[in-house]
N, C-alpha and C positions, 0 to 999 in steps of 0.2 A: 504494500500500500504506500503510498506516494504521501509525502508530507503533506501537500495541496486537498488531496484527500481525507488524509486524518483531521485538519484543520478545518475543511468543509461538515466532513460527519459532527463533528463537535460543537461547532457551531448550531448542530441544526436541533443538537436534542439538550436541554436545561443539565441530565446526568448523562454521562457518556463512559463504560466500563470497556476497558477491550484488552482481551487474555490477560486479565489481573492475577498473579501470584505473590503472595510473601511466604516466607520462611527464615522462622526461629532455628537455626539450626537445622537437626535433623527432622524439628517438626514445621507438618506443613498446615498455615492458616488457614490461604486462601491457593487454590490452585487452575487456572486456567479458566476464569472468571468474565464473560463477556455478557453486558445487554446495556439499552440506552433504555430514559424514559423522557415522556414527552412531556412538554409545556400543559402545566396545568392538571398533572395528573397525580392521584394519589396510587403511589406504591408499596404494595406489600413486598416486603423480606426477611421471612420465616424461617427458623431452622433450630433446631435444640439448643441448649448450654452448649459454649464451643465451638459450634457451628462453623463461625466464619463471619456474623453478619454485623458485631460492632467493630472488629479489622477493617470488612470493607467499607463502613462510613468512615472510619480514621484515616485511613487513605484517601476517600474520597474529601476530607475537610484539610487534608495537608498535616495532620498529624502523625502520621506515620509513613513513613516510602515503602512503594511496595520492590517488594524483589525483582520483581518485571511487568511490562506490560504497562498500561496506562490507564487515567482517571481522570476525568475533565469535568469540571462544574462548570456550566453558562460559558462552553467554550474555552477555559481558564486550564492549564494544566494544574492541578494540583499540588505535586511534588514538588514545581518548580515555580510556582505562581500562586501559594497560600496565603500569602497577605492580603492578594486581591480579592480571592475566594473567601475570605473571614468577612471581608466587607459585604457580602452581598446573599450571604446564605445564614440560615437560623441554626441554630441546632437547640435540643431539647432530649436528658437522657434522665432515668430511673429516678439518678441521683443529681440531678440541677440544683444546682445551690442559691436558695432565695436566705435573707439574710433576714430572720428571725424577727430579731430588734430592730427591727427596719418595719413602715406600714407597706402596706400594696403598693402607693400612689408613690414611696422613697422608692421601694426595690425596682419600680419602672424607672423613676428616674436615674436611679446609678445606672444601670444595662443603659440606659442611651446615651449616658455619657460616657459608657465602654466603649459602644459604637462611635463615637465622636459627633455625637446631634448636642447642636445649641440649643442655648435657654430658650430661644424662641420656635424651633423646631419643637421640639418639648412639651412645651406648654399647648402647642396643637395637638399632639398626637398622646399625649396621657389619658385626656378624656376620651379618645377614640380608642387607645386597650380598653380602660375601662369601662366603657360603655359594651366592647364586644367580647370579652370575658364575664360580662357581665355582674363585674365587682360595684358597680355605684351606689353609694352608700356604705360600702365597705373600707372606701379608699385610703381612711385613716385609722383601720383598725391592723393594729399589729400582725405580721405575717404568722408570729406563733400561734396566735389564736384562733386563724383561721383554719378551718375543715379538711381534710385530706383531697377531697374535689376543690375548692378553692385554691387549695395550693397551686394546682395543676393548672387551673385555668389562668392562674397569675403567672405561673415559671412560662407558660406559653405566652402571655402577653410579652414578658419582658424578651422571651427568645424571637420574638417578631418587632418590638418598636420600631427597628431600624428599616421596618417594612422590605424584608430580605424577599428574593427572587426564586429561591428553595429554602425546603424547613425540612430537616433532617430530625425523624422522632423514633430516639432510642428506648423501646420499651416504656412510654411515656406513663402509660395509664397502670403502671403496677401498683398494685394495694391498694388502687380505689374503688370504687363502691358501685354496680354496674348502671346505675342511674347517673353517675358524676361522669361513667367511660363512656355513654351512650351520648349525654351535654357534651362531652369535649370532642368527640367526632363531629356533631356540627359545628362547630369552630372552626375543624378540618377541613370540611367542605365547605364552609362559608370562605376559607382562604381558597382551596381549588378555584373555583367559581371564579375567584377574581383575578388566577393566573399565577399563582400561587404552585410549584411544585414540589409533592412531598413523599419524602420517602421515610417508611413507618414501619419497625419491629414491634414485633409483639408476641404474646406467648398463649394470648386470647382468640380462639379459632372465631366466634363471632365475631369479630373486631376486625379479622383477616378478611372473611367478607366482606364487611364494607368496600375493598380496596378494587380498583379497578384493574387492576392487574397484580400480580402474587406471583413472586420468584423463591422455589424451595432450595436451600442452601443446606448441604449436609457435608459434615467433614472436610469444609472446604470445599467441594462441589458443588456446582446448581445443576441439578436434578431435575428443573421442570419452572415453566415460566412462561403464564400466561394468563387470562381473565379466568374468573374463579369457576364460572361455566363452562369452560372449553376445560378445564381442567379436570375438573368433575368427566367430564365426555372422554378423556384423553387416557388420563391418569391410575382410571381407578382398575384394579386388577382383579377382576370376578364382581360378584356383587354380593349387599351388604343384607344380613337377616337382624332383626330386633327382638332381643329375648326377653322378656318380663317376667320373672318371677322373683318369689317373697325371699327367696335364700340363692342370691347371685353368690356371692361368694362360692359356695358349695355346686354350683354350677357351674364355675370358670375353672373348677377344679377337676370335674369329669369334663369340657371341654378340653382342656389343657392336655388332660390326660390324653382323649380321644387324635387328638392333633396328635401329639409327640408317638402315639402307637399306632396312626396313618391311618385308624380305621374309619376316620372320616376326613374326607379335604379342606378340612379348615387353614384357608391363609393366614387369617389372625385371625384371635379370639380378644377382646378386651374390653373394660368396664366404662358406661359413659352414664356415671353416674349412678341411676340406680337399675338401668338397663344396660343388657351385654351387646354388643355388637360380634357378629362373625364374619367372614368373608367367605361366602364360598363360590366354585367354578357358575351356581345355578341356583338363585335362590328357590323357584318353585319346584327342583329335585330332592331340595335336601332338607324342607321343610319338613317332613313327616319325620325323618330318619335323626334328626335332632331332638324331636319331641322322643323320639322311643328309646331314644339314648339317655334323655336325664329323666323319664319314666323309670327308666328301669335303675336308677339308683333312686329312685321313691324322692324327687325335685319333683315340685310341684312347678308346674309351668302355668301360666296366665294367659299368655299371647308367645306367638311367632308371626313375625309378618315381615315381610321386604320394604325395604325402605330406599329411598336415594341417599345417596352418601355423604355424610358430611365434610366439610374441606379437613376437620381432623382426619376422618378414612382416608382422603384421597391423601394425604400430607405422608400417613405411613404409609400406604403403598407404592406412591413414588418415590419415599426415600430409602424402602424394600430395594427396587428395582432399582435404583442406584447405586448400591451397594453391591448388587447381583453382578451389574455392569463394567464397575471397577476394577 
């Protein structure tokens, strides 16, 4: 690829990944890592503990060099052009640090004099956080006192004042509250909408839905990358049964059993909650033949029924099949 070319692709997409690798020694982060996303889009980047997926925002923000390959914000090299990339992208992680003894309407104002925005800049744009975080009235109440959801929607005010071009959101909504994570995703899409491009880990499979597109990262590999529907279409390896009964526990253990002694084809077996999920080649084959299997260890069953798979399902059977692959 021709300088003129890499320069052009970069140009054309807000994030631009192409064969991204780092390596700690003998171990590898990320390895051979490529995809763009476009203007205005919100992106999912999933993957377990370890994965890969806050390396490659740390790359991608100029905090870290990768081993090889390349990482471009809004056109900008990263590795070699992070000064100018801090100036125009957000970032927002787990652990964002809002200063306690500081109110809402201070911790905004220190973040924009990070960024370098004047008194008069300032004073425009504080009551615009706060009016769309929807802190008003709150704005001189100390940060410690506010809410686990308040927090969040203030670390995201201040990670935006500087009304940055991408918002990079590291596992943002951890340990809050699912009414506080549901508020903070229209935030998310109130910023899309207005051209706003964001890229979002998370650990919340509903949450990954919202995104309009979802890249599976496992072991440093991505595995699978694309809208949550095609994926579901693509991804998923057999299909999904729904087990209801009073004593799952005691059920995942004659599954478990049945799986590891082949006498039924279960791809996975695992709990979602207070219902099992299985995976088999055929869910209206193996319907009966599950029932007579935890019958017969005296499991009292409720329901079996097929269900469409959730982006958890499809999440482990593509990162199954990546693994397979490697």
């Amino acid at each position: 690829m021709t300088i003129e070319t890499r320069i052009s692709q970069s140009q054309a997409f807000p994030i631009l990944v192409q064969h991204l690798s780092k390596r700690f020694g003998s171990f590898i982060a990320v390895e051979d890592v490529s995809f763009s996303i476009q203007p205005g889009e919100v992106f999912g980047w999933l993957g377990p503990n370890g994965a890969g997926k806050t390396t490659t925002i740390r790359i991608l923000l100029g905090l870290m060099k990768p081993t090889s390959g390349e990482a471009y914000v809004l056109g900008l090299n990263s590795a070699t052009q992070s000064k100018t990339v801090h100036a125009q992208v957000g970032y927002m992680s787990q652990q964002f640090t809002l200063y306690n003894d500081l109110t809402a309407r201070q911790n905004i104002r220190f973040y924009g004099g990070v960024h370098g925005m004047s008194s008069r800049e300032l004073r425009q744009r504080i009551p615009e956080i706060l009016s769309m975080a929807g802190l008003e009235g709150r704005e001189n109440v100390l940060t410690s006192s506010l809410s686990g959801g308040w927090k969040q929607r203030l670390a995201l005010g201040c990670a935006i004042v500087h009304r940055p071009r991408v918002l990079f959101l590291d596992e943002p909504t951890a340990g809050v509250d699912p009414i506080s994570r549901r508020q903070f995703w229209e935030l998310i899409y109130q910023m899309a909408k207005e051209g706003v491009t964001v890229l979002v880990t998370t650990h919340y499979m509903d949450e990954a839905e919202l995104c309009q597109r979802v890249g599976f990262i496992n072991a440093g590999h991505l595995v699978a990358l694309d809208s949550v529907a095609q994926l579901k279409r693509t991804q998923m390896r057999g299909q999904v049964l729904e087990i209801n009964t009073p004593d799952p526990e005691k059920a995942m253990l004659a599954l478990s059993a049945a799986r590891q002694e082949k006498s039924l084809p279960l791809d996975e077996a695992a709990l979602y909650g207070a219902q099992i999920h299985v995976v088999v080649p055929d869910a209206q084959q193996y319907i009966e033949p599950i029932q007579r299997l935890l019958t017969s260890r005296k499991i009292q069953v409720s329901s079996i029924e097929w269900i469409q798979p959730t982006l958890e399902d499809v999440f482990i059977s593509a990162v199954k099949s990546g693994q397979t692959k490697q």
